[in-house]
Backbone as ProteinMPNN parsed JSONL, in Angstrom:
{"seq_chain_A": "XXXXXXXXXXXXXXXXXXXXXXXXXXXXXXXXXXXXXXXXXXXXXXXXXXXXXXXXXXXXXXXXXXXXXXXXXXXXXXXXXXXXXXXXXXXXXXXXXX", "coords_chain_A": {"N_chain_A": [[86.437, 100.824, 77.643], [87.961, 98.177, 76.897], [87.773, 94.756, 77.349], [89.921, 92.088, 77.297], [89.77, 88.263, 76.779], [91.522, 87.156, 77.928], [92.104, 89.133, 79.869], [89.645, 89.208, 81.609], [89.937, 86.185, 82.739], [92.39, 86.216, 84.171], [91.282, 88.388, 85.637], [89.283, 87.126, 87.186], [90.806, 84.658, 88.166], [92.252, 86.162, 89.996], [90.752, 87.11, 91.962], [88.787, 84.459, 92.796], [90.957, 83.578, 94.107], [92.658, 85.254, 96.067], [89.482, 85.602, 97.669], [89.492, 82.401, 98.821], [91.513, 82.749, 100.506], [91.369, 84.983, 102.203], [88.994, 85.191, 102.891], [88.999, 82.934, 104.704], [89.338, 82.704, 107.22], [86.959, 84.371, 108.102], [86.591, 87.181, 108.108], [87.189, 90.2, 106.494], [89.961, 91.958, 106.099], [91.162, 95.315, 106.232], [93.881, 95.465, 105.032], [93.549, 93.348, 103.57], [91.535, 94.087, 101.598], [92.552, 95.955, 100.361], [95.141, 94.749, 99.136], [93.518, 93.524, 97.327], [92.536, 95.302, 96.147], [94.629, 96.339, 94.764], [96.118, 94.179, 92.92], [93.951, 93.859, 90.844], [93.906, 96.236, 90.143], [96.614, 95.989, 88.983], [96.319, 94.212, 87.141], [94.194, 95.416, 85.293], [95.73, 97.911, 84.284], [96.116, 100.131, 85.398], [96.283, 103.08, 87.503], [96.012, 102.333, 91.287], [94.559, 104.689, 93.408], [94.3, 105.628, 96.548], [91.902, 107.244, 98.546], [90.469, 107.617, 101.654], [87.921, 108.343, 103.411], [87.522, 110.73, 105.907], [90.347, 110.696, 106.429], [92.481, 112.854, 106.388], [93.638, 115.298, 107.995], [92.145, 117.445, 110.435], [91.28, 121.443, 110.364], [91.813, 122.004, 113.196], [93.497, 120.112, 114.104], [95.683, 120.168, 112.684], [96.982, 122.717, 113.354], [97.119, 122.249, 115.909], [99.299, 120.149, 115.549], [101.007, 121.239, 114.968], [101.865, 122.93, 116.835], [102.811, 121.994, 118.759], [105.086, 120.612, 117.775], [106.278, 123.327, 117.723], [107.142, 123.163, 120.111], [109.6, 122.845, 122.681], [110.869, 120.149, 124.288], [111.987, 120.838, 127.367], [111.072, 123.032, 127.746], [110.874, 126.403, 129.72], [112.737, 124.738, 131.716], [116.121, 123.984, 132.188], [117.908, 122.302, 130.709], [120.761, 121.206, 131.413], [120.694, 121.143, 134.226], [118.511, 119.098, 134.795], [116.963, 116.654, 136.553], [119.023, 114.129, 138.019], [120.233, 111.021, 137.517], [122.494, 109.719, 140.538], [126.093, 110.036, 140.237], [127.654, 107.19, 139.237], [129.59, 105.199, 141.96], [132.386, 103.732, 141.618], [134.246, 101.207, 143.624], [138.043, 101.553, 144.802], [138.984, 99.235, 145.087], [138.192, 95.918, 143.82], [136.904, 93.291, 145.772], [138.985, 89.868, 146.197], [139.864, 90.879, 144.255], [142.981, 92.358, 142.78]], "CA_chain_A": [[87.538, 99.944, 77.923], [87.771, 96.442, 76.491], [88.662, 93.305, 77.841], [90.357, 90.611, 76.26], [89.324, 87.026, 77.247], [92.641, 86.646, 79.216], [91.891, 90.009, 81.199], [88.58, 88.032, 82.538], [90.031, 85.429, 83.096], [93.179, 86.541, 85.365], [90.297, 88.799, 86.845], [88.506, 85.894, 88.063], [91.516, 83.973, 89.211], [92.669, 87.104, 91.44], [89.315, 86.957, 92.554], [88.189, 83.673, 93.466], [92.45, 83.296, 94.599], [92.333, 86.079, 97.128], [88.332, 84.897, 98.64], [89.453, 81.512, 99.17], [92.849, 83.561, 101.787], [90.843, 86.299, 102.885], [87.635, 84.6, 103.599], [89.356, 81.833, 105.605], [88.797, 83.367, 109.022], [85.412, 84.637, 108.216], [86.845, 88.239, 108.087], [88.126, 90.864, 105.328], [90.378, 93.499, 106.775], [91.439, 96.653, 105.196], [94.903, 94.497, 104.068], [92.989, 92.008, 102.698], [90.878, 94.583, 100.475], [93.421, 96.612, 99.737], [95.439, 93.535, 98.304], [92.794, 92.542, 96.067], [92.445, 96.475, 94.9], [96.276, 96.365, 94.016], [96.026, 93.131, 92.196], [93.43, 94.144, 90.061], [94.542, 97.454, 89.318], [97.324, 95.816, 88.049], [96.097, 93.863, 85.951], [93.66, 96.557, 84.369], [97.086, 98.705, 84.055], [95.755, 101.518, 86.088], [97.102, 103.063, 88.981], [95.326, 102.594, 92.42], [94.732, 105.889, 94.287], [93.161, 104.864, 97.743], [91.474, 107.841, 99.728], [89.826, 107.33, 102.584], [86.803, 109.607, 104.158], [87.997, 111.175, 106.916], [91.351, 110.493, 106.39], [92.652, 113.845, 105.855], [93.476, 116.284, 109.304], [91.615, 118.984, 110.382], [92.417, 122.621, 110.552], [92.315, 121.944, 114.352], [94.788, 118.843, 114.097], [97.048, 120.859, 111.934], [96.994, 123.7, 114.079], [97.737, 121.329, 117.271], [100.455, 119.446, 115.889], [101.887, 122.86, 114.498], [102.212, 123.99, 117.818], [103.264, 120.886, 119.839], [106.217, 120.29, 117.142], [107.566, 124.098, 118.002], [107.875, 123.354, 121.545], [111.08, 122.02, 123.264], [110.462, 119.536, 125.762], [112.354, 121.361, 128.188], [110.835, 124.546, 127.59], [111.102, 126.445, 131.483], [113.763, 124.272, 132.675], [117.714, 124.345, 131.872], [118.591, 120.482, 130.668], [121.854, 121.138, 131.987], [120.123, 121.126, 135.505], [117.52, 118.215, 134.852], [117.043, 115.391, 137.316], [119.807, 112.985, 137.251], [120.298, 110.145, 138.352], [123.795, 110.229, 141.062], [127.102, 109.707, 139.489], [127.953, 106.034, 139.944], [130.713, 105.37, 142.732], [133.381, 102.792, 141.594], [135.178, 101.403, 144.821], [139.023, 101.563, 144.581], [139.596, 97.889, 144.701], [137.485, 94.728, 144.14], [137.652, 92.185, 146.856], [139.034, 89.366, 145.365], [140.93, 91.472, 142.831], [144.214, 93.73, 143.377]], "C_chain_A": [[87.125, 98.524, 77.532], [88.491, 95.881, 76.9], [88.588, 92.205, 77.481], [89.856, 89.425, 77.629], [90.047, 86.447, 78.128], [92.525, 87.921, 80.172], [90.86, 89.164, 82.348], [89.14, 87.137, 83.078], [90.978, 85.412, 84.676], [92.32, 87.497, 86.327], [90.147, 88.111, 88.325], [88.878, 84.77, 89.009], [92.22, 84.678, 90.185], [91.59, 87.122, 91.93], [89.418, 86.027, 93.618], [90.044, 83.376, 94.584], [92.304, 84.06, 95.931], [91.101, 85.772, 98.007], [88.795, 83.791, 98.973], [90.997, 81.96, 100.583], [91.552, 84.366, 102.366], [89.562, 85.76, 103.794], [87.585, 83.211, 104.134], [88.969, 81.962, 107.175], [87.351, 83.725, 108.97], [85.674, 85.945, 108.04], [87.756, 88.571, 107.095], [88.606, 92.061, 106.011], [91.032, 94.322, 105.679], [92.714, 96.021, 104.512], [94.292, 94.335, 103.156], [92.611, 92.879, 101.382], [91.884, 95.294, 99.762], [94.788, 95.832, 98.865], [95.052, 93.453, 97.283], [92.231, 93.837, 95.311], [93.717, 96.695, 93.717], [96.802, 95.296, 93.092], [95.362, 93.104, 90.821], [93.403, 95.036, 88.914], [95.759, 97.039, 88.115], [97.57, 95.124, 87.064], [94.929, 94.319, 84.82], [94.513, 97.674, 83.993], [96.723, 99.97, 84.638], [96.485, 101.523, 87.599], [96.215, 103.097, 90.476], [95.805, 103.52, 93.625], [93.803, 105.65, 95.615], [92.593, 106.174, 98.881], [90.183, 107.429, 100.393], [89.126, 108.555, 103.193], [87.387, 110.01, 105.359], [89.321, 110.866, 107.429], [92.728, 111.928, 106.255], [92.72, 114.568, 107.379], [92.754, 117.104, 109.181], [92.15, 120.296, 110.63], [92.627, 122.337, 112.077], [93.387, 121.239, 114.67], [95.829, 119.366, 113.536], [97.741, 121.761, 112.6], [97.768, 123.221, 115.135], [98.887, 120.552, 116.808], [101.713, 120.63, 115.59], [103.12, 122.721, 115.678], [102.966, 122.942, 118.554], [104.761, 120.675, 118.925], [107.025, 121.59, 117.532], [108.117, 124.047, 119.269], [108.697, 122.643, 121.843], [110.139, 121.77, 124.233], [111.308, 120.268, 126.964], [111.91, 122.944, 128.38], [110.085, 125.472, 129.434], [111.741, 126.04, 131.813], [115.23, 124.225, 131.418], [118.116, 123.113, 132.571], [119.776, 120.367, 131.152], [121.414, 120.764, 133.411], [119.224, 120.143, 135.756], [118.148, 117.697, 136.349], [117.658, 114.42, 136.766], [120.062, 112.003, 138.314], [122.303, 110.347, 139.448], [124.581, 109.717, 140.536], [126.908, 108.08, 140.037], [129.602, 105.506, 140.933], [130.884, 104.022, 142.426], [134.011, 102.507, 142.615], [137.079, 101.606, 143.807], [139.43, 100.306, 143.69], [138.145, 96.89, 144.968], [137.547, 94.11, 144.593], [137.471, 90.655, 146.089], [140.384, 89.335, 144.339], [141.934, 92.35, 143.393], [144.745, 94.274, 142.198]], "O_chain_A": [[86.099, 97.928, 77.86], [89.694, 96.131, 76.978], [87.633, 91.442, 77.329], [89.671, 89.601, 78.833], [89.702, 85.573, 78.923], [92.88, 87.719, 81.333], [91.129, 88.689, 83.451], [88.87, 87.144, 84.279], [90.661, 84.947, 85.771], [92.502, 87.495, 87.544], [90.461, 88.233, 89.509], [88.279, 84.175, 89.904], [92.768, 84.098, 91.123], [91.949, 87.213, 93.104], [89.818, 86.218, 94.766], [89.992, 82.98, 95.748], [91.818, 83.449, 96.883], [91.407, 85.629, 99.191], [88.515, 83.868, 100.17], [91.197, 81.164, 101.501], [90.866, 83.749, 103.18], [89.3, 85.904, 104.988], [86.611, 82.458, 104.115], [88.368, 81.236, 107.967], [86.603, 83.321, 109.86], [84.597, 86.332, 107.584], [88.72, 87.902, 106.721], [87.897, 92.98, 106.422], [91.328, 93.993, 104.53], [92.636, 96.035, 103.284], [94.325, 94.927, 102.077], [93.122, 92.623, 100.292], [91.992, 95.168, 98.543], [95.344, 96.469, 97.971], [95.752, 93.326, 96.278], [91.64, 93.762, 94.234], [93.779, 97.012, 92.529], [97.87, 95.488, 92.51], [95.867, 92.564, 89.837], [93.155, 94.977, 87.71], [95.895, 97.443, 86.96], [98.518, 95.162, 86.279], [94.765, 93.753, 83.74], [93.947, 98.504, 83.283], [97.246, 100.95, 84.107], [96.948, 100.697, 88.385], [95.709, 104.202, 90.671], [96.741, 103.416, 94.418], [92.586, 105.507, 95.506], [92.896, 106.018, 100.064], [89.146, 107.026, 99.866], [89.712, 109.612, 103.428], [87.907, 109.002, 105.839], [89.528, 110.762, 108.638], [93.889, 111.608, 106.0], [91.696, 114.358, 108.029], [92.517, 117.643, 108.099], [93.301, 120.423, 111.051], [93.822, 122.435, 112.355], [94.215, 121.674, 115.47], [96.95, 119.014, 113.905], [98.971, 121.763, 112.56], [98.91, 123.629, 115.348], [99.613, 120.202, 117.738], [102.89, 120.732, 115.934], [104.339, 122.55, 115.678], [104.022, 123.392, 118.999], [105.708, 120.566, 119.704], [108.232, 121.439, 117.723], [109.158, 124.592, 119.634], [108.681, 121.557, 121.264], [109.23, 122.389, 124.787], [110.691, 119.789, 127.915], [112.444, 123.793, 129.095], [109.078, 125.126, 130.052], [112.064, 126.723, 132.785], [115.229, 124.394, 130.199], [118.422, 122.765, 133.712], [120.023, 119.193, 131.428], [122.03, 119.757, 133.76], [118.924, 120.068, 136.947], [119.14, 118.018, 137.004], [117.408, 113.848, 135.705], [120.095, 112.111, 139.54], [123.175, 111.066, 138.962], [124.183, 108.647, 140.076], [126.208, 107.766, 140.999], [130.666, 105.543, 140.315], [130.051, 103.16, 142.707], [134.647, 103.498, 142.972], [137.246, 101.738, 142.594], [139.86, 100.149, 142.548], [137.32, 96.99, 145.876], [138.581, 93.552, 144.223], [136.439, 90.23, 145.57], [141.251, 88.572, 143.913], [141.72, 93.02, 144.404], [145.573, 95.184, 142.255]]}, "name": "protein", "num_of_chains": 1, "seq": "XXXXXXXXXXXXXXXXXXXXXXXXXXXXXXXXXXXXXXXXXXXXXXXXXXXXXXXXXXXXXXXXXXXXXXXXXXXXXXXXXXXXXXXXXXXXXXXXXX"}
């Protein structure tokens, strides 16, 4: 891959552009880096694919949300029958009002 003299250059000013934001607080957070991967990428015309190590479920996590997604929250009780709060009683007349 070759790079023209204006690739370097816009490199260097997404570069030093982004450290002088990012490294204002004293801290780079995953934003921050991930910013200055998507910046770059796009000006090397490539596409940025971002996986992360242990980012990925396990068969146990897959398994567990499986199972938790087929259950109804009411599953044993008859929602018609829940706990409700008591109707609310309107008087007739407002005092005051007729």
């Amino acid at each position: 891959m070759q790079f023209s003299l204006f690739k370097i250059f816009a490199l260097f000013g997404i570069i030093s552009t982004w450290a002088d934001k990012a490294l204002a607080d004293g801290k780079v957070t995953l934003v921050e880096a991930v910013d200055l991967v998507s910046r770059l990428c796009a000006v090397l015309g490539i596409a940025p694919e971002l996986e992360l190590p242990g980012s990925e479920p396990t068969e146990e996590e897959v398994k567990e949300e499986t199972s938790l997604d087929s259950k109804s929250p009411f599953d044993g009780k008859d929602p018609a029958n829940a706990e409700r709060a008591p109707p609310l009683e309107v008087p007739d007349k407002i005092e005051g009002h007729t």
